[in-house]
C-alpha positions as CSV (number, residue, x, y, z in Angstrom):
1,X,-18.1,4.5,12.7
2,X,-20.5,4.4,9.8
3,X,-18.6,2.2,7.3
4,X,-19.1,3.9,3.6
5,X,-18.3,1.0,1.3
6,X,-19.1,1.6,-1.9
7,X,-19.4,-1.4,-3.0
8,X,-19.8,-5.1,-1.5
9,X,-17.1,-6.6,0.3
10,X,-18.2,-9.9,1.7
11,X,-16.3,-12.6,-0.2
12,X,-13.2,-10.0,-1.0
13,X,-9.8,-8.9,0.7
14,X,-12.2,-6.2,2.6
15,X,-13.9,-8.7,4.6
16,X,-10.6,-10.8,5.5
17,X,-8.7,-8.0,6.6
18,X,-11.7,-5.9,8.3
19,X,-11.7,-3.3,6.2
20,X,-14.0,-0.8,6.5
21,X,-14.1,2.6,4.7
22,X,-15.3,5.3,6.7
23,X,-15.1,8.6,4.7
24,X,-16.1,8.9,1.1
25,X,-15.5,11.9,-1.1
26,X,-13.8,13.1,-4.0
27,X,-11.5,15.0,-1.5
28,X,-10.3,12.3,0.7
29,X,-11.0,8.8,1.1
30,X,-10.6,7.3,4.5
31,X,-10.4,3.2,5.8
32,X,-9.7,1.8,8.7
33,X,-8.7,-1.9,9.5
34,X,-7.8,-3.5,12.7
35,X,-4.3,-5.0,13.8
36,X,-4.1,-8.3,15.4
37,X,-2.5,-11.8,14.3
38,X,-4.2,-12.6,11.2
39,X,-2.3,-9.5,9.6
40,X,1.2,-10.3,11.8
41,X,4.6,-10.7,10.0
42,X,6.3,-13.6,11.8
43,X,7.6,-10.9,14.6
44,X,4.6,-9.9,15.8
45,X,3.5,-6.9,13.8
46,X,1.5,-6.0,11.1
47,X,3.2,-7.0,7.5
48,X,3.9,-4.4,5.3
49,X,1.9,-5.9,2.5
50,X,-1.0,-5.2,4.5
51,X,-0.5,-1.8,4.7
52,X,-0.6,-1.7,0.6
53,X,-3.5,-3.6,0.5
54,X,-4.6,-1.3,2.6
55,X,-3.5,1.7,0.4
56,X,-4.5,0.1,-2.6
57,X,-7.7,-0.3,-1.4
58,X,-8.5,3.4,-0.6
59,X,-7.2,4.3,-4.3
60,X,-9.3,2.1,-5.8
61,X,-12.1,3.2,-4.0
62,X,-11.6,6.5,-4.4
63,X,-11.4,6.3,-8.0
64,X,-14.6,5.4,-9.0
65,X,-15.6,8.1,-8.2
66,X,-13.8,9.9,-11.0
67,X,-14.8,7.2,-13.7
68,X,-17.7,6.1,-15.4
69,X,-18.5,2.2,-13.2
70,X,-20.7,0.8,-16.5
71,X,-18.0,1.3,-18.8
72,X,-14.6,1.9,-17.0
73,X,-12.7,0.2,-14.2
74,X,-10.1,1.4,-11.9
75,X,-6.6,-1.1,-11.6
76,X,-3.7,-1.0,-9.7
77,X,-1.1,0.3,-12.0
78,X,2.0,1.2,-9.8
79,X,2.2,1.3,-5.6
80,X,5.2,1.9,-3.6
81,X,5.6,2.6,0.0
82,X,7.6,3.4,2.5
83,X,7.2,1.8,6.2
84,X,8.3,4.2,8.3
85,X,7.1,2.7,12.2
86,X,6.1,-0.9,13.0
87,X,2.2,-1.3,14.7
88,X,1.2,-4.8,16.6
89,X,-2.2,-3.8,17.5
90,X,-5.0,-1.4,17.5
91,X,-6.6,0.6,14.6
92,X,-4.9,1.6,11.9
93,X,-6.5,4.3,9.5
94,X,-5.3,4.9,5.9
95,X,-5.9,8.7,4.1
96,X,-5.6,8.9,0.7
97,X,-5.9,12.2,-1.3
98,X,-6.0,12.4,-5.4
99,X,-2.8,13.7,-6.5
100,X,-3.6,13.7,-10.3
101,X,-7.2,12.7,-11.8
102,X,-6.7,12.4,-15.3
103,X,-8.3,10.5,-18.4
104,X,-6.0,7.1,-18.2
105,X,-4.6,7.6,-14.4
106,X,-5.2,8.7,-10.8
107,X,-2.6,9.4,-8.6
108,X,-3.3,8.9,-5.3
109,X,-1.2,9.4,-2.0
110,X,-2.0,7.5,1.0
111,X,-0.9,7.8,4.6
112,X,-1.7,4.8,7.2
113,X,-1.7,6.4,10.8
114,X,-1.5,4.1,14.5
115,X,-4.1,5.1,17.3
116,X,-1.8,7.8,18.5
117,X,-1.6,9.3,14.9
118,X,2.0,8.3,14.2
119,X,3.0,8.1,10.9
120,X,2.9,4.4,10.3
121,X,3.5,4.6,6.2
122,X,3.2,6.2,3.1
123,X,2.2,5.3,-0.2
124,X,2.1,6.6,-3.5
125,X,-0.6,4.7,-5.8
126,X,-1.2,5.2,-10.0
127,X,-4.9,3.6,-10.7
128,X,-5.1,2.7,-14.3
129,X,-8.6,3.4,-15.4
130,X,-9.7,0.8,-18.4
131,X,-12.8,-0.4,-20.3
132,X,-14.7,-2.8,-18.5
């Protein structure tokens, strides 16, 4: 898989985690990230803060493409989730679709899927978009 990063990761979250985003467009934003130890609760599987870094990180992707980058920035405003199945190893891939693109917010909702495409959580995401 081509990773489509839109912006550099060494040094950030991205890189620690794995992180790589492999579909890019105003449509749909797609990452995937692997599961192993260094993302393990103390029972074995992946924390469930993971999976909204994870979620927040496809948001924020995603919005820059609806903003200007010189000017504006994209934040995390608001993210929930619910964790709906545990996963202890594999890949991971996290779908996010914009729910609302508007001047001040984008609403973005995220699904994070196991190898077998089980639902493994889902996530709502408000990007607050401010001057730089």
């Amino acid at each position: 898989m081509e990773d489509k990063t839109p912006f550099e990761v060494r040094g950030t979250v991205l890189e620690t985690l794995d992180i790589r985003i492999t579909e890019f467009t105003p449509e749909r934003v797609v990452a995937v990230m692997p599961v192993g130890p260094k993302v393990y609760q103390p029972f074995g599987i992946m924390h469930g803060g993971v999976s909204l870094v994870l979620a927040e990180t496809v948001a924020s992707a995603g919005s820059y493409q609806f903003i200007d980058a010189k000017t504006q920035r994209a934040v995390g405003l608001e993210i929930n989730a619910n964790h709906v199945r545990s996963v202890s190893h594999g890949l991971v891939k996290a779908i996010g679709k914009p729910l609302h693109i508007g001047k001040r917010t984008i609403i973005w909702d995220i699904k994070i899927y196991d190898e077998s495409e089980n639902l493994i959580c889902v996530s709502r995401c408000t990007m607050a978009v401010i001057e730089a």
